[in-house]
C-alpha positions as a Markdown table, in Angstrom:
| # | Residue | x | y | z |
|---|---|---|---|---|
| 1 | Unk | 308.3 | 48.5 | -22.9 |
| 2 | Unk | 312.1 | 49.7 | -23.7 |
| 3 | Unk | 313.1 | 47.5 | -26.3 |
| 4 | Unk | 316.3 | 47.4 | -28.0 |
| 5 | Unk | 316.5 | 45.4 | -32.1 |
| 6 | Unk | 320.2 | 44.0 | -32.1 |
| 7 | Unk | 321.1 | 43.7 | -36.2 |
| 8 | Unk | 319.0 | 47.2 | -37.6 |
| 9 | Unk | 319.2 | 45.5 | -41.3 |
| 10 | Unk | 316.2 | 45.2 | -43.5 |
| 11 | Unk | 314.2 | 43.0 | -40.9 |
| 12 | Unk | 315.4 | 44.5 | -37.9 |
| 13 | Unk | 314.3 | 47.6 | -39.5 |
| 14 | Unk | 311.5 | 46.4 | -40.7 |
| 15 | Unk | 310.2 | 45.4 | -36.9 |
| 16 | Unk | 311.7 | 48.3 | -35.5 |
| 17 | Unk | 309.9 | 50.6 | -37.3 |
| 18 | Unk | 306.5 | 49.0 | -37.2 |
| 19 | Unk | 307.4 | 48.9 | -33.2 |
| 20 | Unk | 308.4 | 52.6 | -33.1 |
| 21 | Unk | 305.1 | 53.7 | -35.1 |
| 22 | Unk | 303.0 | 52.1 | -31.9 |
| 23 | Unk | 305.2 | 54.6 | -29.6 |
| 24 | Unk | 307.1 | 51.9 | -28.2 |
| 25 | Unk | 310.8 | 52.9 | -27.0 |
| 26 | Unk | 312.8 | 51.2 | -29.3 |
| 27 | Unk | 316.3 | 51.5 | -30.0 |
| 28 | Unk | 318.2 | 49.8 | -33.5 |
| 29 | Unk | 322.2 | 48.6 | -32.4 |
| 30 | Unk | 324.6 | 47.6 | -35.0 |
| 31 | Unk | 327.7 | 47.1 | -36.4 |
| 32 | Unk | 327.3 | 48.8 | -39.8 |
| 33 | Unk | 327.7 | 52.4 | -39.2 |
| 34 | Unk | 326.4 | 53.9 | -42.1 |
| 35 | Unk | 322.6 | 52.6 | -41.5 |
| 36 | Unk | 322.7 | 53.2 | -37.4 |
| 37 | Unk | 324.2 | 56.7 | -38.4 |
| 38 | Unk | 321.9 | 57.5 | -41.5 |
| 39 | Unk | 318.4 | 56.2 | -39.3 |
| 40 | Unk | 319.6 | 58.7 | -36.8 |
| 41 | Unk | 320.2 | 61.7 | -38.7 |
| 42 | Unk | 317.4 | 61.8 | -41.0 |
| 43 | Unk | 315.1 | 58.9 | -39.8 |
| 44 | Unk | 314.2 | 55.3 | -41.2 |
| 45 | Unk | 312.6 | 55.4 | -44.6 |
| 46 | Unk | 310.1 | 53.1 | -44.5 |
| 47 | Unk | 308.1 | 52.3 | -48.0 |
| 48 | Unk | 305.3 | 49.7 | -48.1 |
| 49 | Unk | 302.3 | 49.2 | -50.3 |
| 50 | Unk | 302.9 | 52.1 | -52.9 |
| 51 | Unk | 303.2 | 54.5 | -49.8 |
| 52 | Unk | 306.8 | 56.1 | -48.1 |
| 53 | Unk | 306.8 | 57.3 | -45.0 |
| 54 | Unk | 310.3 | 58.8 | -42.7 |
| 55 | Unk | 309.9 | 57.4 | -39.0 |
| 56 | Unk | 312.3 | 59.3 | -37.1 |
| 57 | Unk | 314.3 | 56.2 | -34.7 |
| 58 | Unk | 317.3 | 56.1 | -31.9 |
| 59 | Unk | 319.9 | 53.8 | -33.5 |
| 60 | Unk | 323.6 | 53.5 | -32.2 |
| 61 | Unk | 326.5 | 51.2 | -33.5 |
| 62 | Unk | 327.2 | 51.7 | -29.5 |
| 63 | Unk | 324.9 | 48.8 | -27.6 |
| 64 | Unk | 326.7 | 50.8 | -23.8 |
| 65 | Unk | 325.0 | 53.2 | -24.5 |
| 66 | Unk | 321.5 | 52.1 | -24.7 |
| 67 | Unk | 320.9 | 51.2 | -20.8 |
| 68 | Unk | 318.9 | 48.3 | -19.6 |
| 69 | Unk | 316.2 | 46.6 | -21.4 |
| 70 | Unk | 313.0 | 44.9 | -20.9 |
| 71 | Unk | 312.7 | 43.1 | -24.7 |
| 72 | Unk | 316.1 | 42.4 | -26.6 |
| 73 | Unk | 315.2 | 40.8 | -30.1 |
| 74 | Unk | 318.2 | 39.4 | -32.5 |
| 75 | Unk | 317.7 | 39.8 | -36.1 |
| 76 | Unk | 321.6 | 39.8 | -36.6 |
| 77 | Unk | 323.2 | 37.0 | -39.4 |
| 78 | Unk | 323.7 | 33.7 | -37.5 |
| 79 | Unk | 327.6 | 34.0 | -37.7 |
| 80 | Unk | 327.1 | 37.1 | -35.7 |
| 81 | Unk | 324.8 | 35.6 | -33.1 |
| 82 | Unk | 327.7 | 35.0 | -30.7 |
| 83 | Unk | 328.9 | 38.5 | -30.7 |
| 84 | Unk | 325.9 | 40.0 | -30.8 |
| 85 | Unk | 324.4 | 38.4 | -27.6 |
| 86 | Unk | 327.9 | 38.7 | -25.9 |
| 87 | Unk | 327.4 | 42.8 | -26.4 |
| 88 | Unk | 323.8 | 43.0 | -25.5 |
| 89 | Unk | 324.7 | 41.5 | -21.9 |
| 90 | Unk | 324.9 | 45.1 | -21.2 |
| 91 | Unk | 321.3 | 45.7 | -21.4 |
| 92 | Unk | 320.6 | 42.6 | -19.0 |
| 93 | Unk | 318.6 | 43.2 | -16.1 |
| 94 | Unk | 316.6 | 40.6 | -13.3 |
| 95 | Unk | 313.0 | 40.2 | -16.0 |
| 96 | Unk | 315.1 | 41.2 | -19.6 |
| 97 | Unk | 314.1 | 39.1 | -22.3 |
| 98 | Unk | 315.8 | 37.8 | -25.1 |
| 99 | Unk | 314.2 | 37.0 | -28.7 |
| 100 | Unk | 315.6 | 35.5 | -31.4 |
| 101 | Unk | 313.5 | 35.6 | -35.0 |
| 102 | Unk | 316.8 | 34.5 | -36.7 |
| 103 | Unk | 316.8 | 32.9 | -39.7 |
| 104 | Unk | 318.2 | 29.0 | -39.9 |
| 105 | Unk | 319.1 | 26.6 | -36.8 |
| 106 | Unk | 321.2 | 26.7 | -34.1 |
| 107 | Unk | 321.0 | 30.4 | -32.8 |
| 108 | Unk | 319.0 | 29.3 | -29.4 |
| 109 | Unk | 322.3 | 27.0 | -28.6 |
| 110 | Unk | 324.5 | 29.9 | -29.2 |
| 111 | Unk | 322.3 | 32.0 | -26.9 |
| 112 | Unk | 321.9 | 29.7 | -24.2 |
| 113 | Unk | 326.2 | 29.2 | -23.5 |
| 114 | Unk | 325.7 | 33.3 | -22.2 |
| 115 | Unk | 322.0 | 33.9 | -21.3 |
| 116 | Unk | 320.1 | 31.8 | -18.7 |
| 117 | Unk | 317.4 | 29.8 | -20.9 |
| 118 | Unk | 315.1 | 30.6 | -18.5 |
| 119 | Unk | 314.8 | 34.1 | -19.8 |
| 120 | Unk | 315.1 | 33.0 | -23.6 |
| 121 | Unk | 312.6 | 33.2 | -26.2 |
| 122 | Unk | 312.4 | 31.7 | -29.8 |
| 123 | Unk | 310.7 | 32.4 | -32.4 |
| 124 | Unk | 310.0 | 32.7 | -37.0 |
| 125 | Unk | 308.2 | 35.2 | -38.6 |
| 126 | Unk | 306.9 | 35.3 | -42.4 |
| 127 | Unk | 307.2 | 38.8 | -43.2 |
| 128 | Unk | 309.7 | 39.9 | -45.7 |
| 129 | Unk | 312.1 | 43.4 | -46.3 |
| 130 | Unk | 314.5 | 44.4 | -48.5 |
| 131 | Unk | 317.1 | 47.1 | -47.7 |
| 132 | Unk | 317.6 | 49.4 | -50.8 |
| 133 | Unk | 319.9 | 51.4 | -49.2 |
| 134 | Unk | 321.3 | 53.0 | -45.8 |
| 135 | Unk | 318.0 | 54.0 | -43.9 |
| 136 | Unk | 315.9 | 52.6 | -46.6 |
| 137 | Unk | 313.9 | 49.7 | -46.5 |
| 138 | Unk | 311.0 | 47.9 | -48.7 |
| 139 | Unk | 308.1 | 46.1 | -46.6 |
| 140 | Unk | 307.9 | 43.5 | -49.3 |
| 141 | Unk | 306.1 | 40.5 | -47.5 |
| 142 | Unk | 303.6 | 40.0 | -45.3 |
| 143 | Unk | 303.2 | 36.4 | -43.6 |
| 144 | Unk | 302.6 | 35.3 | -39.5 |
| 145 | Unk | 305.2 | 35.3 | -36.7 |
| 146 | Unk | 305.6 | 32.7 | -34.4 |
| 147 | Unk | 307.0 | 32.9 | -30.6 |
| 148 | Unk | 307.0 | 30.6 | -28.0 |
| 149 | Unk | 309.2 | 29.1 | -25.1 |
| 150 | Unk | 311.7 | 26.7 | -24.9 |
| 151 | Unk | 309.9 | 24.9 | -22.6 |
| 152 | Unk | 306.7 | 25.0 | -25.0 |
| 153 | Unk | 304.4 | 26.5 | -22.1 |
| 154 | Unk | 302.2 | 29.4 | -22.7 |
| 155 | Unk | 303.1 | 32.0 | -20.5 |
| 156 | Unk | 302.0 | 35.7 | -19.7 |
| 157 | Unk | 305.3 | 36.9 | -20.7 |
| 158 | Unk | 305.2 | 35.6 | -24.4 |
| 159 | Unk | 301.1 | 36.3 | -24.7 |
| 160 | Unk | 302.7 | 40.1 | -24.2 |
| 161 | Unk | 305.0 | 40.0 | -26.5 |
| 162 | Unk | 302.3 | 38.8 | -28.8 |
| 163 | Unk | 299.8 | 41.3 | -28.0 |
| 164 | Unk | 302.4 | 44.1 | -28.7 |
| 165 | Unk | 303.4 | 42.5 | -31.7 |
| 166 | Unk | 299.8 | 42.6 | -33.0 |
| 167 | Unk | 299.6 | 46.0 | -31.9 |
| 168 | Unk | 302.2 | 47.0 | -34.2 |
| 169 | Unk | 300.6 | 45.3 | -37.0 |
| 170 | Unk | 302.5 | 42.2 | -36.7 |
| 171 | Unk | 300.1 | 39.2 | -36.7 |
| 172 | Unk | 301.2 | 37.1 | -34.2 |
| 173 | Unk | 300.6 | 33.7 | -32.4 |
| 174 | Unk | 302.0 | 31.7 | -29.3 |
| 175 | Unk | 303.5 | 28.5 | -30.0 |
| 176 | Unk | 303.1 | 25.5 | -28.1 |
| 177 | Unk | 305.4 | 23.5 | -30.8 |
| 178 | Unk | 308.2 | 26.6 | -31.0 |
| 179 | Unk | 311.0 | 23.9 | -32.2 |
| 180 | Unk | 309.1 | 22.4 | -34.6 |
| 181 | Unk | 308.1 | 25.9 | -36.1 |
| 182 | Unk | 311.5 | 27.0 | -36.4 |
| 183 | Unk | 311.8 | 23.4 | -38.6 |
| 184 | Unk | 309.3 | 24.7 | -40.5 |
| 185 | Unk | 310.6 | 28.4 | -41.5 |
| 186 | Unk | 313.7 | 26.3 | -42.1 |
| 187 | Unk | 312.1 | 24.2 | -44.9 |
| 188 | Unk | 310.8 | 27.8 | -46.2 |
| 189 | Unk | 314.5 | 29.2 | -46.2 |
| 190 | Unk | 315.8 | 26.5 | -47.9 |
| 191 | Unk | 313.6 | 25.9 | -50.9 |
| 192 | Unk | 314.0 | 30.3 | -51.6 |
| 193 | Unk | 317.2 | 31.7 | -50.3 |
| 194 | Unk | 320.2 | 30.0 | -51.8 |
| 195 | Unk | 318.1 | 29.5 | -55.4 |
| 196 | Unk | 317.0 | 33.4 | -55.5 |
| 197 | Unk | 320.8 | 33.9 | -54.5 |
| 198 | Unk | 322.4 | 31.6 | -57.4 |
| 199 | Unk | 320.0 | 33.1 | -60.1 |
| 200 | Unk | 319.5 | 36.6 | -59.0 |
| 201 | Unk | 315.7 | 36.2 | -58.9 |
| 202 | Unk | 313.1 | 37.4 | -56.4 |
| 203 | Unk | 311.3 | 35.4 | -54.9 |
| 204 | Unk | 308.5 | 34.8 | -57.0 |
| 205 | Unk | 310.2 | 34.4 | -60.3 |
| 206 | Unk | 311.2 | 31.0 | -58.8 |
| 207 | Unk | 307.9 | 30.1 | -59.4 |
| 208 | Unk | 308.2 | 31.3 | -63.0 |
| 209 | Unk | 310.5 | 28.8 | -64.3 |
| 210 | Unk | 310.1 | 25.0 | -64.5 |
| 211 | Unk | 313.9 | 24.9 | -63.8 |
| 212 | Unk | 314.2 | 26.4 | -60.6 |
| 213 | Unk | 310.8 | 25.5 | -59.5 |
| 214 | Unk | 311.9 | 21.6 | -60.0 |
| 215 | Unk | 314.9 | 22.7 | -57.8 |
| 216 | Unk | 313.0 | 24.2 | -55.0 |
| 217 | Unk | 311.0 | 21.0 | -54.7 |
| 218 | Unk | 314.2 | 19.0 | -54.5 |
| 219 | Unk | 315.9 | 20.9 | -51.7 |
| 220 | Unk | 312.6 | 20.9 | -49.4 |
| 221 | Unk | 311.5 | 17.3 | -50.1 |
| 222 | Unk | 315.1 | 16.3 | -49.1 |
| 223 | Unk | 315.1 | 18.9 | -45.9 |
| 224 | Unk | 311.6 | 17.7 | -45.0 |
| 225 | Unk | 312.7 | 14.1 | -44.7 |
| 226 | Unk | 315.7 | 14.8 | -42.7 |
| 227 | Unk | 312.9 | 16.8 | -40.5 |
| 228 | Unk | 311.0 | 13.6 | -40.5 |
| 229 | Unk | 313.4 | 11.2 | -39.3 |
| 230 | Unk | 314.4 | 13.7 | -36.5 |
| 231 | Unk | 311.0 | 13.6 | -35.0 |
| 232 | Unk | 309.6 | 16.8 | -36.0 |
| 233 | Unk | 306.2 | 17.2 | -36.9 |
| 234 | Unk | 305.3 | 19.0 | -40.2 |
| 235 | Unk | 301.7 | 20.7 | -40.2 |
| 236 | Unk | 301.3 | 20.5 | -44.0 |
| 237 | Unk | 303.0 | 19.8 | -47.4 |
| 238 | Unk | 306.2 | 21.6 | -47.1 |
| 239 | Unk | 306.5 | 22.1 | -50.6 |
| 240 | Unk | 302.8 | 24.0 | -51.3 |
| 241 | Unk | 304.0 | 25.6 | -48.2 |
| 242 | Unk | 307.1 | 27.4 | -49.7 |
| 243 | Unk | 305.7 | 27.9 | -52.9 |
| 244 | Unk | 302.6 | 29.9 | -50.9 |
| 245 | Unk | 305.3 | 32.0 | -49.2 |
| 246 | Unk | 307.4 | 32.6 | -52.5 |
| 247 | Unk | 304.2 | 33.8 | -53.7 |
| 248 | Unk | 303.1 | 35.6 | -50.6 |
| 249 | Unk | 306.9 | 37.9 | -51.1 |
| 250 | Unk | 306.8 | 37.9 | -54.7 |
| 251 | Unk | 308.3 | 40.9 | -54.7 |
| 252 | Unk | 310.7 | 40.3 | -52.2 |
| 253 | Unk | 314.7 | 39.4 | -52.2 |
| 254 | Unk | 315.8 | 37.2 | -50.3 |
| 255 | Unk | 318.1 | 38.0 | -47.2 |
| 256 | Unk | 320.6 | 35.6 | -48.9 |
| 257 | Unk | 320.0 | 37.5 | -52.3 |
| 258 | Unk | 320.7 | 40.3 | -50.8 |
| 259 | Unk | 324.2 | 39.3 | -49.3 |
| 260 | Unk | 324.9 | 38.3 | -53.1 |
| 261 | Unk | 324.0 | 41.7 | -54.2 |
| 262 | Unk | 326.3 | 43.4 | -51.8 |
| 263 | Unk | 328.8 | 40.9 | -52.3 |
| 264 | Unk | 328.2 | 39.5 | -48.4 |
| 265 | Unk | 328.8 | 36.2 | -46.5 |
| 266 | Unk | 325.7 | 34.5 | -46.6 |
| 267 | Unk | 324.0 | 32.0 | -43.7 |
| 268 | Unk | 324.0 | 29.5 | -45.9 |
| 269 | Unk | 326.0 | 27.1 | -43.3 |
| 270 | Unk | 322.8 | 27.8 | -40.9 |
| 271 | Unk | 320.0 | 27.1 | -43.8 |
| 272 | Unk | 321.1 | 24.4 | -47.0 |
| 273 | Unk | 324.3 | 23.6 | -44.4 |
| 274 | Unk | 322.1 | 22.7 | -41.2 |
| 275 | Unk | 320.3 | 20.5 | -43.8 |
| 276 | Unk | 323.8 | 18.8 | -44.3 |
| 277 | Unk | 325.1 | 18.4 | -41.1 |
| 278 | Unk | 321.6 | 16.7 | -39.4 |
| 279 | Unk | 321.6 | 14.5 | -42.7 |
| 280 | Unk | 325.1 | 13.9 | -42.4 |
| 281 | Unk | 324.4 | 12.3 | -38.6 |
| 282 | Unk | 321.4 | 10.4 | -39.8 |
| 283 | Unk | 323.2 | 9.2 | -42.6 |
| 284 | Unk | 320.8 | 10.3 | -45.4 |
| 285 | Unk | 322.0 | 11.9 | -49.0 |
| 286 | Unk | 320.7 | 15.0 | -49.6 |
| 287 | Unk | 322.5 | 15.8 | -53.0 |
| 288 | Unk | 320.9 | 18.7 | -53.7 |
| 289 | Unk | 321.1 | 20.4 | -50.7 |
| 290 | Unk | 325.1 | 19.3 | -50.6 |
| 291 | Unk | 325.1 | 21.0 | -54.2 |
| 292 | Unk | 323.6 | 24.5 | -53.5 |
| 293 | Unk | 325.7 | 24.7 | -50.7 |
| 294 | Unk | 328.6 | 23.8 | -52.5 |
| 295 | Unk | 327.6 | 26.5 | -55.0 |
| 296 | Unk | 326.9 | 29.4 | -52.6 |
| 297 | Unk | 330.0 | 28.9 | -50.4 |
| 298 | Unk | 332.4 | 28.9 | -53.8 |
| 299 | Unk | 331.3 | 32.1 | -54.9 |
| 300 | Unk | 331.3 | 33.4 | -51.3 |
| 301 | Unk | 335.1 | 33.1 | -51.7 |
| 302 | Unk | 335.7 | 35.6 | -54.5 |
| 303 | Unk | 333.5 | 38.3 | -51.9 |
């Protein structure tokens, strides 16, 4: 299967490489040229548990010249979903499909004004990277992934995408209840990203500290209700959930952490902001929420 990673940050890297190690043709596109140009001159340096391995990769900032594609998965920043699906019509042929393991909500929208939703997949995944430099990533969480269809029907299509996924070393499931996972990893962003962001913790330290433990509680009890009143079903308590996965990527920054460190706009307006807006439109206060946002999107402005 030719499969081509739009965004080759710290998760598309991540999943590219693990891809690549199975001998899967895999190509990384993106916009930042010194990681596309360092992965293809000397290979993506890939460290996890203790161990460092090179895996030599085809990356290109240039998505033309990549050819057609039978698996396009988006791991871009949700501001750049637009764009990035708008350039990686090139690679469209009769069967392509299109995956999104995107953080945050509203990505399958964006997708679906330029790609039939016939040929669109979603899905979440629990696994966790942090990029410590060009070409040089951390494996720093391990957790499932999730894919399903739109229309919520197993199909043969998404069962191989799974099955290759596993293969890589990806534990993978098909979802029956796609949307309602995606709610899920939502509650899971929310209660870790902005908080490691604000306080320059990993993720696990938030565990560490009454203070920002009692906040994390806060932001996903309010998330969760707003998920409740929508109609989607939670599987279990969302707060021991996040708290499991904080713990489960101890180690790990966070993808909005990182976008502090480097001084980056965040997708906070897709995480603690999605909370907003849906609460906004069922008229519930989410204070908490409204304040983290408030927070992250202040200090944005002196990036």
């Amino acid at each position: 299967m030719k499969i081509v990673m739009m965004g080759p940050g710290a998760m598309g890297s991540l999943f590219g490489g693990l891809l690549t190690r199975t001998g899967e043709e895999l190509w990384l596109v993106g916009y930042r040229k010194d990681q596309t140009e360092t992965i293809c001159s000397a290979g993506l340096t890939f460290e996890e548990k203790g161990t460092s391995q090179i895996i030599p990769m085809n990356a290109t900032p240039d998505v033309t010249s990549v050819g057609k594609a039978d698996l396009v998965i988006f791991f871009v920043k949700t501001y750049d979903t637009e764009r990035a699906v708008s350039d990686a019509l090139v690679l469209e042929k009769e069967d392509t499909i299109f995956l999104t393991l995107q953080n945050g909500l509203g990505n399958e929208e964006v997708m679906c004004k330029q790609i039939d939703r016939k040929k669109v997949i979603l899905g979440i995944t629990g696994h966790g990277a942090t990029l410590l430099k060009p070409g040089h990533i951390r494996h720093a969480g391990w957790g499932k992934t999730l894919i399903g269809e739109l229309d919520h029907q197993i199909t043969d299509r998404v069962t191989q995408i799974a099955q290759l996924f596993c293969k890589a070393g990806i534990e993978t499931e098909v979802s029956s209840n796609i949307h309602d996972n995606v709610w899920g990893k939502l509650l899971v962003n929310v209660g870790i990203n902005a908080l490691t962001a604000l306080t320059g913790f990993k993720n696990g330290q938030l565990l560490d500290h009454p203070e920002t433990l009692r906040l994390l509680e806060k932001l996903v009890s309010e998330a969760a209700e707003v998920a409740r009143r929508k109609g989607i079903h939670i599987e279990e308590n969302p707060i021991d959930k996040v708290q499991k996965v904080a713990e489960a990527t101890r180690e790990n920054r966070s993808s909005m952490g990182q976008d502090f460190d480097h001084r980056r706009k965040t997708e906070i307006d897709a995480i603690n902001g999605a909370v907003l807006r849906e609460a906004q439109f069922l008229e519930i206060p989410v204070p908490f929420n409204q304040a983290v946002t408030d927070l992250v999107r202040a200090i944005e402005k002196s990036f």
